[in-house]
Wavefront OBJ file of the C-alpha trace (Angstrom):
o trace
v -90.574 -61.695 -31.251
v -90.386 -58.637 -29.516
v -88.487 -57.108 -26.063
v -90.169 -54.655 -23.394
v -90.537 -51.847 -25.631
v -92.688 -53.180 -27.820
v -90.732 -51.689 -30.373
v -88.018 -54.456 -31.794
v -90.540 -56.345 -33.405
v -88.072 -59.016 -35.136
v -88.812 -62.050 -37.203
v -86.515 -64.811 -36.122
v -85.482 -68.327 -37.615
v -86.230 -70.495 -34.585
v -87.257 -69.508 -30.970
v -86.250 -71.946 -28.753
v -86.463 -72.715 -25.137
v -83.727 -75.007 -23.341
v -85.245 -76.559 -19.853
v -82.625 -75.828 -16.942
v -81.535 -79.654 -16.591
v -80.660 -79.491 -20.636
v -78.602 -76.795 -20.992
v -74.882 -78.343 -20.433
v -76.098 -80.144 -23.764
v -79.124 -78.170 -24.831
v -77.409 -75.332 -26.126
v -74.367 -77.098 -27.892
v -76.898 -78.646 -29.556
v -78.581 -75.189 -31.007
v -75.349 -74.280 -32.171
v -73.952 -77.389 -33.952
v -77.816 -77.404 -35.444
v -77.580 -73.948 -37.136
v -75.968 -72.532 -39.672
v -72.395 -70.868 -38.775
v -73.882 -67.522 -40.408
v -76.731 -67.464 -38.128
v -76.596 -65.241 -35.158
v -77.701 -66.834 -31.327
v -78.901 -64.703 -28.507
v -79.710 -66.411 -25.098
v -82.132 -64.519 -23.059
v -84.560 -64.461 -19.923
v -87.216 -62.184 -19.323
v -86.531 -60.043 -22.286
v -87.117 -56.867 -20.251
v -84.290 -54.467 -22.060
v -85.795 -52.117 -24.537
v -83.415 -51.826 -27.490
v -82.934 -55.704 -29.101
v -80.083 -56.342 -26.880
v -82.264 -59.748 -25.681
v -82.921 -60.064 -29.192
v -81.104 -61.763 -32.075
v -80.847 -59.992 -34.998
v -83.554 -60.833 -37.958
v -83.274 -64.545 -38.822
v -80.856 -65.754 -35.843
v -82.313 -67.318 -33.043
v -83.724 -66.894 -30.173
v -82.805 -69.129 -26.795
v -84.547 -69.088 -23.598
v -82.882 -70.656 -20.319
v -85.488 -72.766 -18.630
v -86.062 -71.672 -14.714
v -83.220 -73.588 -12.275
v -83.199 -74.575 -9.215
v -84.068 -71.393 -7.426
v -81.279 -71.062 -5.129
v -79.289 -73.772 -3.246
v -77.521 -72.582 0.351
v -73.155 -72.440 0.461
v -71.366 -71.267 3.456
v -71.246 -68.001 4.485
v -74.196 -66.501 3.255
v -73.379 -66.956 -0.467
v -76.118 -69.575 -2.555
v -76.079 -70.992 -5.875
v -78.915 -70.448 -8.274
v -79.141 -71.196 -12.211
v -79.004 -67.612 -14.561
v -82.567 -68.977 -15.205
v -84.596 -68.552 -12.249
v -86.696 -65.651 -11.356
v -85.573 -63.356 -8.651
v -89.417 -64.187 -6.918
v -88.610 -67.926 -7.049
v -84.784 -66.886 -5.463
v -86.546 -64.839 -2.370
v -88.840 -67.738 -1.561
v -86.530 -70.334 -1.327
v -83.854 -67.925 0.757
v -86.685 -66.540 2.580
v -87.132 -70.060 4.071
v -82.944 -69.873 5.237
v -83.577 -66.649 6.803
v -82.077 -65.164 3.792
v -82.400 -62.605 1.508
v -80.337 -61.347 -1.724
v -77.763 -58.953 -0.891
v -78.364 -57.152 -3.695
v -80.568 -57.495 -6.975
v -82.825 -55.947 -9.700
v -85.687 -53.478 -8.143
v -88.371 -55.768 -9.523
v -88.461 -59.691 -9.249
v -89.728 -60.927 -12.708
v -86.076 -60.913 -13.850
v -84.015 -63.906 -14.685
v -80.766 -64.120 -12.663
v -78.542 -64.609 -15.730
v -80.445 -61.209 -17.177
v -79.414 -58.914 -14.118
v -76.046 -60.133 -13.861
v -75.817 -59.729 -17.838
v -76.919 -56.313 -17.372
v -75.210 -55.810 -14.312
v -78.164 -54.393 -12.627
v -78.383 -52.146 -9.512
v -81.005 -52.238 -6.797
v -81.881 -49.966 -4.057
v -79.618 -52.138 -0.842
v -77.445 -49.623 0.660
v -74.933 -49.024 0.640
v -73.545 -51.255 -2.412
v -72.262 -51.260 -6.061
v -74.482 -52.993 -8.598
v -75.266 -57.220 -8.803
v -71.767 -57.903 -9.476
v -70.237 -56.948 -6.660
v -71.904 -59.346 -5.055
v -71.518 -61.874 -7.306
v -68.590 -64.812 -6.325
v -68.345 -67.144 -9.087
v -69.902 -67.457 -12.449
v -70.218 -70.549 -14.622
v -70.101 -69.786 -18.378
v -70.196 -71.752 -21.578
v -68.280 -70.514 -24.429
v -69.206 -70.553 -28.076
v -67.283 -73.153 -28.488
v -69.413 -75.751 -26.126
v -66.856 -75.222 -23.369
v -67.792 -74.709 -19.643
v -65.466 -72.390 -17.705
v -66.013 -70.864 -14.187
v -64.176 -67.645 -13.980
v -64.476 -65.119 -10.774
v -62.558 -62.535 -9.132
v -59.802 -64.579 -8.877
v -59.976 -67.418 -11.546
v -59.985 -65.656 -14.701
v -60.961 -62.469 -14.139
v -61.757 -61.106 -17.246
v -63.498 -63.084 -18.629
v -65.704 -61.983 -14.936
v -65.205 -58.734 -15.367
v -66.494 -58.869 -19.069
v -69.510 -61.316 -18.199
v -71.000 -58.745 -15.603
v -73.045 -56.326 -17.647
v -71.674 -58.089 -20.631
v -74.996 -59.117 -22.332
v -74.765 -62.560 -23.099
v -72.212 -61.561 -25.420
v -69.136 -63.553 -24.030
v -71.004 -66.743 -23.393
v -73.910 -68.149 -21.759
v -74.484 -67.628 -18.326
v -75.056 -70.809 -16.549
v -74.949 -70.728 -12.617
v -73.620 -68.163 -10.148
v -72.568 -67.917 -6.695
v -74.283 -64.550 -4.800
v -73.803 -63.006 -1.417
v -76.624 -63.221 0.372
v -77.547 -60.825 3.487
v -80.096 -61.856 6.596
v -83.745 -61.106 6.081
v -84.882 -58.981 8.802
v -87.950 -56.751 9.900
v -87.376 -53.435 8.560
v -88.731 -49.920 9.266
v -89.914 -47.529 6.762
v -88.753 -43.589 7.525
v -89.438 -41.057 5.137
v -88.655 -36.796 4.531
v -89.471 -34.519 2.429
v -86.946 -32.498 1.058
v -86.601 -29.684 -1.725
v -84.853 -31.677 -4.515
v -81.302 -29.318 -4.331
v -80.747 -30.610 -0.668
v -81.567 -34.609 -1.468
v -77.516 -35.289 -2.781
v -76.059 -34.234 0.538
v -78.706 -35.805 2.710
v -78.689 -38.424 0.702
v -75.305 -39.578 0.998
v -74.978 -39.451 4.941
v -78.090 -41.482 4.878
v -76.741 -43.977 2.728
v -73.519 -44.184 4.999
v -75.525 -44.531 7.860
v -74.595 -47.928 10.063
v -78.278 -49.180 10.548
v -79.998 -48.462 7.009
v -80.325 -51.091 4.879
v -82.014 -49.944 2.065
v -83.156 -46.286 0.565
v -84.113 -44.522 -2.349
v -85.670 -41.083 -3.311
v -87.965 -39.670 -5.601
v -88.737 -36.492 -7.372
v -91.805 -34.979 -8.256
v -93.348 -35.399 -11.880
v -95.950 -31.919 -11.550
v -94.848 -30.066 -13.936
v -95.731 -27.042 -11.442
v -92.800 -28.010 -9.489
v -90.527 -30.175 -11.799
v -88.119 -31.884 -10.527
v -87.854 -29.265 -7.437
v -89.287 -31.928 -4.604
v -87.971 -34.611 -3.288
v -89.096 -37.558 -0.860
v -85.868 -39.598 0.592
v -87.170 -42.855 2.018
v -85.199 -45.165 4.395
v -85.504 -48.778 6.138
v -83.647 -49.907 9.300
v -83.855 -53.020 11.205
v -86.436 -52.415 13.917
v -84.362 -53.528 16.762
v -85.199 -56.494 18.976
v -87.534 -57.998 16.683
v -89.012 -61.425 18.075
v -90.788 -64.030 16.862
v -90.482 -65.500 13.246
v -90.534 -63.397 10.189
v -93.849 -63.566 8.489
v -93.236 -65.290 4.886
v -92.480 -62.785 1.913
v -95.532 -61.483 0.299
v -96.241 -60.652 -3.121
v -98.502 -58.264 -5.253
v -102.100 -57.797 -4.047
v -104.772 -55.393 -3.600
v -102.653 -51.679 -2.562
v -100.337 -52.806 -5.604
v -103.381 -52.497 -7.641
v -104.331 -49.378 -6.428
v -101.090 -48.067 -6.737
v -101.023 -48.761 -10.574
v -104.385 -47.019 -10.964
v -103.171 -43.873 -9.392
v -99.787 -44.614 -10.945
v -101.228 -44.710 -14.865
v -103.665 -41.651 -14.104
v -101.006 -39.484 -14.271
v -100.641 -40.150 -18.184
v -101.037 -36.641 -20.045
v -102.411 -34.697 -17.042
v -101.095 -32.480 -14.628
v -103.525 -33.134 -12.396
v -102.459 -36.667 -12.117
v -99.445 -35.737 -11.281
v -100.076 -34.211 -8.448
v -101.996 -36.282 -6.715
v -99.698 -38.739 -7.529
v -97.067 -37.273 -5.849
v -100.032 -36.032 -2.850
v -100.293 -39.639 -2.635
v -96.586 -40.873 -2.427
v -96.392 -38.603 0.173
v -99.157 -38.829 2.499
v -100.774 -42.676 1.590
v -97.046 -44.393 2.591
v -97.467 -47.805 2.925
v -97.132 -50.123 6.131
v -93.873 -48.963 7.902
v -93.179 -52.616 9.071
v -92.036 -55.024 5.670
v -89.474 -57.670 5.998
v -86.493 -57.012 3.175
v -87.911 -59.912 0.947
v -91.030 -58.478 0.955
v -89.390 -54.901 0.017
v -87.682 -57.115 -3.112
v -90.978 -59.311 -3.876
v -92.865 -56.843 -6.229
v -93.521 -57.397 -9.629
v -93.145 -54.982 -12.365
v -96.479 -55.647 -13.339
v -97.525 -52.953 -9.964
v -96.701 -50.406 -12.453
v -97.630 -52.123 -15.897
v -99.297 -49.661 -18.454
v -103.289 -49.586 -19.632
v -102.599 -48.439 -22.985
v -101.381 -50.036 -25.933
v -101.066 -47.412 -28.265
v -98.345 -46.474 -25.724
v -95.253 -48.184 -24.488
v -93.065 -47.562 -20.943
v -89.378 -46.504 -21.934
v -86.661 -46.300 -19.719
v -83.821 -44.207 -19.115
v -80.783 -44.435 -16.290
v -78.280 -41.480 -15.710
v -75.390 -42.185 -13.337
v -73.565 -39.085 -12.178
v -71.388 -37.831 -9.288
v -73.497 -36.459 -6.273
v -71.660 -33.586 -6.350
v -72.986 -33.213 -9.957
v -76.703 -34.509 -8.942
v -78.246 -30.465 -8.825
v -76.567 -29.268 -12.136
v -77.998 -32.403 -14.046
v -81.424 -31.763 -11.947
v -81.284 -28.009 -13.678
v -80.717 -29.327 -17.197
v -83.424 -31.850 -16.844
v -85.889 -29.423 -15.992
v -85.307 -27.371 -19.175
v -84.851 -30.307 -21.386
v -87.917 -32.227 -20.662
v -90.522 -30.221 -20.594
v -89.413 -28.844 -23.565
v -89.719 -32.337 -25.240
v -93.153 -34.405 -26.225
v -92.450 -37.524 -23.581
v -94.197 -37.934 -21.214
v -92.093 -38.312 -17.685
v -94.118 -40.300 -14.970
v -91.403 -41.297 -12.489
v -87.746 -40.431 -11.388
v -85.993 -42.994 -8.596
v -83.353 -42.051 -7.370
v -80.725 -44.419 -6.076
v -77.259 -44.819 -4.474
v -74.401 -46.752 -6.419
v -70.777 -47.465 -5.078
v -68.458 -47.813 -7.230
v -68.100 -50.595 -9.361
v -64.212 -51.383 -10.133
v -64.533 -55.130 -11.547
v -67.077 -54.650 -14.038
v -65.363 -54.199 -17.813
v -68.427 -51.888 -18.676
v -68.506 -50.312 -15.471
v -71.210 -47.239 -15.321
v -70.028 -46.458 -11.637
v -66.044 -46.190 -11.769
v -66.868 -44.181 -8.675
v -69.633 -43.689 -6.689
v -72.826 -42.330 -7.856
v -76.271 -41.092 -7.974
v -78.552 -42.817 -10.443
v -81.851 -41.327 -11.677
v -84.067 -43.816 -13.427
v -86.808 -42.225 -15.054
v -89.830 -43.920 -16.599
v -91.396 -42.310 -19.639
v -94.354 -42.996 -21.332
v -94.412 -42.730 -25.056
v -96.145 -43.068 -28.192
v -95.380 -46.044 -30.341
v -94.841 -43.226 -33.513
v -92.487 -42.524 -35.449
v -92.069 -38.844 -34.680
v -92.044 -40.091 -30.716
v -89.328 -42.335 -31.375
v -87.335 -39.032 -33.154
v -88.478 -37.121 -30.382
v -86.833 -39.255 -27.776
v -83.643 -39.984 -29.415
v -82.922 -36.245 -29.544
v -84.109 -36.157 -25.780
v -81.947 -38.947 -24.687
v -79.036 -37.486 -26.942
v -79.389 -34.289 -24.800
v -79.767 -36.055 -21.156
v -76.350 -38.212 -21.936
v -74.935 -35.167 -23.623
v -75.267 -33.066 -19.974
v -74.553 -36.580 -17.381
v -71.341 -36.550 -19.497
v -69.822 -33.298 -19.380
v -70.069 -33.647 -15.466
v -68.610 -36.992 -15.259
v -71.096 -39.351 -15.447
v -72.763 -42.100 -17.763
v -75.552 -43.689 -18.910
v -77.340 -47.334 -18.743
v -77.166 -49.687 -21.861
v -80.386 -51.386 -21.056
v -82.565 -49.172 -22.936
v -83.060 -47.704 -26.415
v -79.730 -47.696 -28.940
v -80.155 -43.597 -29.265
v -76.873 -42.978 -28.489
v -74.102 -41.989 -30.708
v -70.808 -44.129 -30.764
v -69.100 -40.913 -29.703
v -71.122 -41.017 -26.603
v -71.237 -44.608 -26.080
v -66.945 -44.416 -26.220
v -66.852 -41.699 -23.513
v -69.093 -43.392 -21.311
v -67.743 -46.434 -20.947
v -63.792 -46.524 -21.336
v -63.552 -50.247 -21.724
v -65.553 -50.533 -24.937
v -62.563 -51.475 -27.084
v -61.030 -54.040 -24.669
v -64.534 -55.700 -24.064
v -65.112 -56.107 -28.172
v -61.460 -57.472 -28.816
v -62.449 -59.808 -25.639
v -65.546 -61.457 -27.566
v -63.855 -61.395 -30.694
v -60.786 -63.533 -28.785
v -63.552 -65.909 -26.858
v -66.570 -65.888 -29.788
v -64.139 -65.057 -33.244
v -67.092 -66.392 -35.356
v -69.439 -64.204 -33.658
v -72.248 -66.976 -32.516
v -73.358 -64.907 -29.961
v -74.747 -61.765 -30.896
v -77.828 -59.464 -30.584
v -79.124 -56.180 -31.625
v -76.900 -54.387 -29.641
v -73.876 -55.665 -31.148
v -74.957 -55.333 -34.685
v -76.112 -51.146 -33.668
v -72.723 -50.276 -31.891
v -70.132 -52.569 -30.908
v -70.070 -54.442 -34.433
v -67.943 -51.579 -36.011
v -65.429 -50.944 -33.344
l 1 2 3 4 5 6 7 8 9 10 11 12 13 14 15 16 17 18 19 20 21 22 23 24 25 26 27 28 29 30 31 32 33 34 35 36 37 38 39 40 41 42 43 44 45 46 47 48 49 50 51 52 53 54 55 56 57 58 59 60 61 62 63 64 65 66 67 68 69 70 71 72 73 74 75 76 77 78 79 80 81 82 83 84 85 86 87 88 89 90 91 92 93 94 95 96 97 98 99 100 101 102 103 104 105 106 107 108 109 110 111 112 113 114 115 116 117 118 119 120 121 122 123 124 125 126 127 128 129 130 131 132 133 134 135 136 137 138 139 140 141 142 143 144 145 146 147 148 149 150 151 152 153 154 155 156 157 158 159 160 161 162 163 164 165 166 167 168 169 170 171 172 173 174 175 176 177 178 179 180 181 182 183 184 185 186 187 188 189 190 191 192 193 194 195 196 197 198 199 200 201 202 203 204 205 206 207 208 209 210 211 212 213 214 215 216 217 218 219 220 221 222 223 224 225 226 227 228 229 230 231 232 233 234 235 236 237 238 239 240 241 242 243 244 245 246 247 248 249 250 251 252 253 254 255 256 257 258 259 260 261 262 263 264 265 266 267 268 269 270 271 272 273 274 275 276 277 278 279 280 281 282 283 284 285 286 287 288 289 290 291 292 293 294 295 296 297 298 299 300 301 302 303 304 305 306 307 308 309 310 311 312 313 314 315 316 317 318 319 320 321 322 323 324 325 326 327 328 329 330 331 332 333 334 335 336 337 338 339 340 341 342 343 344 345 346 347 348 349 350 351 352 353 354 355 356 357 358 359 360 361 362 363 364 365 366 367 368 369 370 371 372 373 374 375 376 377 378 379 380 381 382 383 384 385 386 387 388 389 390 391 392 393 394 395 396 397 398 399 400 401 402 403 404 405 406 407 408 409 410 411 412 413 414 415 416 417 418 419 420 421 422 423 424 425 426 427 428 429 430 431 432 433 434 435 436 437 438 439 440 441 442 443 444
């Protein structure tokens, strides 16, 4: 088996997948059925990049079937299994007039996966998935079902929210859900040391909904433009909403231009001539905005693989991290395609919390060589980005590749040591693990 990266290929005992009606009984079962020694990791879409979906060699491998794709409560908030697919979530709300509050930038994902990582979207302005998240549902190692929440045991919540299916399985959760509505695309371009500032009054602003920015990948200019787009309600909109659509024919276009910039400058720019003069339709409903698969953006090449990184730091901090980016990068062998750039408030109920207080995240997309001197060359690259996002405050995401040292993982995220003794009170035989654990959190 193998996760996005393409780089964790891993030989497992048994690879199993549980249907969503079974799993009260399903996964008990793969637990009583294996050996005590052997490590279990419960997974969706397998999209992180460093095993953490993956058991270690020779444990196994679970899959949650897709659930029922999301089920209407009062007052906005719906119940959907931690195995459906965010696309199968927006259809069914998009028939309520609903839409998720907040949720992963791409809808392949499984539920249980985003909440596991505690994934951040692009909504404004809001902290990551488990903000929004009401009530979870979890099954402990030892066959027991709990529900925990803000309220009812709370940390066990607050460790099951970017806790990688390390406390339990994930079974159902309760999520805030926000009207679908016609929205209205704005967008300005900026020089890249103004975006922080303008970006934070536009976050604040009453009437946007959603709103990211990007920076340009010429290396003529790295890093040194900006675009800040924006979406508002268009006001008195009538009639019904048209039905969320999905990938099509720009998308493919957009992944042709996209991939061209691989290796060449002049790719890059006009790439980035294109994301700023071919914008897309300024009328989208905000399902439609969520409905696009990461497969827009999938790469050509198999000799090469797409890597992720996520930096979260202080706005304030935003231009000092934008200067050490431009001398680091360029000075490495990856190749950087694409920089988002998104708004996060802080995240105070989260155990692994990468956004104590509010902040600006960059996620950049690399492209890189499945070698082994790219591999070197990226963990001293990512060593280096973390390095500079922590001296001014900030963090980094634990999606991705393990590069970073333990010193770095302990200073980014304070409540490392009272998450492990947590799955070492909950899971003392250590059923649940992945490659994550057995890399960092095994030892502490």
């Amino acid at each position: 088996m193998d996760d996005q990266s393409g780089l964790n290929a891993t030989r497992v005992s048994r690879n199993i997948t549980v249907p969503a009606s079974a799993i009260p009984a399903g996964v008990p079962a793969v637990l009583e059925s294996s050996s005590n020694a052997l490590p279990v990791t419960v997974a969706g879409a397998r999209h992180s990049m460093g095993g953490q979906s993956l058991p270690p060699a020779g444990g196994v491998a679970i899959a949650l079937g897709k659930a029922a794709s999301a089920s209407p409560a009062d007052d906005g908030v719906y119940r959907t299994g931690a195995g459906s697919r965010w696309r199968d979530v927006i259809a069914r709300l998009d028939t309520q007039g609903l839409s998720p509050l907040v949720m992963q930038s791409n809808c392949d994902f499984s539920v249980g996966g985003s909440i596991s990582v505690n994934a951040h979207g692009w909504a404004v302005p809001h902290g990551p998935l488990g903000s929004t998240v009401k009530q979870l549902r979890v099954m402990l190692a030892d066959g027991s079902r709990v529900t925990c929440s803000p309220t009812q045991g709370p940390e066990l919540f607050s460790a099951c929210l970017g806790g990688y299916g390390l406390m339990g399985v994930l079974l159902d959760a309760d999520l805030q859900a926000a009207p679908n509505v016609m929205l209205q695309r704005a967008q300005e371009d900026l020089a890249a040391d103004d975006f922080a500032e303008r970006f934070q009054h536009r976050v604040h602003a009453p009437d946007v909904e959603m709103a990211y920015g990007r920076l340009s990948m010429a290396r003529a200019r790295f890093m040194e433009e900006a675009l800040l787009v924006s979406h508002t309600p268009v006001p008195d909109a009538e009639g019904a909403l048209p039905p969320a659509r999905t990938s099509g024919h720009m998308e493919g276009i957009s992944r042709r231009i996209f991939r061209a910039q691989t290796g060449s400058e002049p790719g890059k720019q006009f790439r980035w001539r294109a994301e700023k003069h071919l914008a897309p339709s300024p009328l989208s409903t905000r399902n439609s905005l969520l409905n696009v698969s990461v497969k827009s953006f999938a790469p050509f090449d198999d000799h090469r693989t797409d890597i992720l990184h996520e930096y979260f730091v202080p706005p304030a901090a935003l231009n000092t991290f934008l200067v050490a980016c431009r001398r680091l990068i360029p000075a490495s062998d990856q190749d950087l395609l694409n920089c988002t750039l998104r708004w996060v408030e802080a995240d105070p109920i989260s155990l692994l919390s990468f956004a104590p207080e509010p902040r600006i995240a960059l996620v950049m997309l690399f492209s890189q060589e499945k070698t082994p001197t790219a591999e070197a060359d990226m963990t001293a690259l990512t060593r280096s980005l973390i390095d500079v996002a922590l001296s001014l405050g900030g963090s980094f995401y634990l999606p991705y590749r393990l590069h970073a040292r333990p010193d770095q993982l302990r200073r980014a995220y304070p409540g490392l040591e009272r998450f492990v003794a947590l799955k070492r009170q909950w899971d003392p035989h250590l059923r649940f693990r992945n490659q994550m654990w057995d890399a960092w959190l095994a030892r502490i």
